[in-house]
N, C-alpha and C positions, 0 to 999 in steps of 0.2 A: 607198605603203609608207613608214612613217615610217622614219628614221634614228634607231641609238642612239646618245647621246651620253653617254658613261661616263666616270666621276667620272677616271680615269686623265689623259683628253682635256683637260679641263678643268685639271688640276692642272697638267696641263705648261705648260699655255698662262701659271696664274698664276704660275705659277717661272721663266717667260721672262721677263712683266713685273714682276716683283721685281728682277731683275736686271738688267732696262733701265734701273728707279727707284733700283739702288744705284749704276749709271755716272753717270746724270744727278745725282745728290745730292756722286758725287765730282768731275764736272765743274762742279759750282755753286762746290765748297769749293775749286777750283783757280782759277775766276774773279775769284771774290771776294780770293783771294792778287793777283791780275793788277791787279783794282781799289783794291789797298790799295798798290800802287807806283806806280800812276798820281795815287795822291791822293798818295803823298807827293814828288813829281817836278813835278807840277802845283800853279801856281796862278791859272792864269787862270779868270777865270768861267766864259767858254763851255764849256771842256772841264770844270770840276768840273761843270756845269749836267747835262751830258750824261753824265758818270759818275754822278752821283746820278739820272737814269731807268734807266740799265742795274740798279745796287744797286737801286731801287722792281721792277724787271721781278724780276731774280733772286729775291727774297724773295717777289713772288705766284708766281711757278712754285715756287720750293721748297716753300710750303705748299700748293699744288696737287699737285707730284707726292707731299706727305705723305698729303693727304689719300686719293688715290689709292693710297698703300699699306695705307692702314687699311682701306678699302673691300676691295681683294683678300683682305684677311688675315680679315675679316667673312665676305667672301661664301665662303671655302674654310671657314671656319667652318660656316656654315651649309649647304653642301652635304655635308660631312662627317655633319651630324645629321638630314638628311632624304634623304639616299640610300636607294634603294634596295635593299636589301643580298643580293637570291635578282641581280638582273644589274647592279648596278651605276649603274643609270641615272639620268641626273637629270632631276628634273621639268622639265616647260615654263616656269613661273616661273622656278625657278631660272637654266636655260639661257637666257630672256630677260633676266634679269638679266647675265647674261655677256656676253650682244651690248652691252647697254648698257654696259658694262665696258669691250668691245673696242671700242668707238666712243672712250669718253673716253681712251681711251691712246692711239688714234691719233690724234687731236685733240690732244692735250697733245704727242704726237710731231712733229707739224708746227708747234706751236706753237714748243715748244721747239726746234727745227732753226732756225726763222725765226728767233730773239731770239739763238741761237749765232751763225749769219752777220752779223747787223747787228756783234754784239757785234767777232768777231775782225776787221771793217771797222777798227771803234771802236780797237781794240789797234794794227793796222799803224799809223796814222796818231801813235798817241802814246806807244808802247811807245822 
């Protein structure tokens, strides 16, 4: 018996990670405050060396988690115009499309968890 999976399900799901993707965008722009007192507090090499791969890391996640919003904001688009509209349902592409969605958020979620901890290591040591 298959499972319906109704445009409802899916929406919530993308309004959770929108709003996962508006913390992480506000904890990037709090960072980057963190790393703009450590550059100006610092002048050894070593520690600028290693502030400038934390700022290289921040800037590929922030265009990753961008990118990632464009894509949710796309795909709620396009489930919007190919719903089914007598039950709501959404196609199998579609809904493999979502798995695929929900894979790179959690990915990007682990990722981004790993690069927060190195980062606040990074902080206690030179804050």
């Amino acid at each position: 018996m298959d499972t319906l999976v109704t445009n409802a399900n899916l929406h919530f799901e993308h309004k959770s990670w929108l709003n996962e993707i508006a913390f992480w965008m506000d904890e990037i722009r709090s960072f980057q405050n963190r790393m703009e007192e450590i550059e100006e507090r610092w002048t050894d090499n070593m520690v600028l060396a290693e502030l400038g791969q934390f700022q290289n890391q921040m800037i590929i996640h922030k265009n990753r988690i961008e990118k990632l919003r464009e894509e949710i904001e796309a795909h709620e688009h396009s489930i919007a115009e190919t719903i089914d509209k007598v039950n709501e349902a959404v196609d199998r592409i579609g809904f493999r499309y979502h798995l695929d969605m929900r894979e790179k958020i959690e990915t990007e979620r682990v990722m981004f968890h790993d690069l927060k901890k190195r980062f606040f290591s990074f902080l206690s040591k030179y804050m």
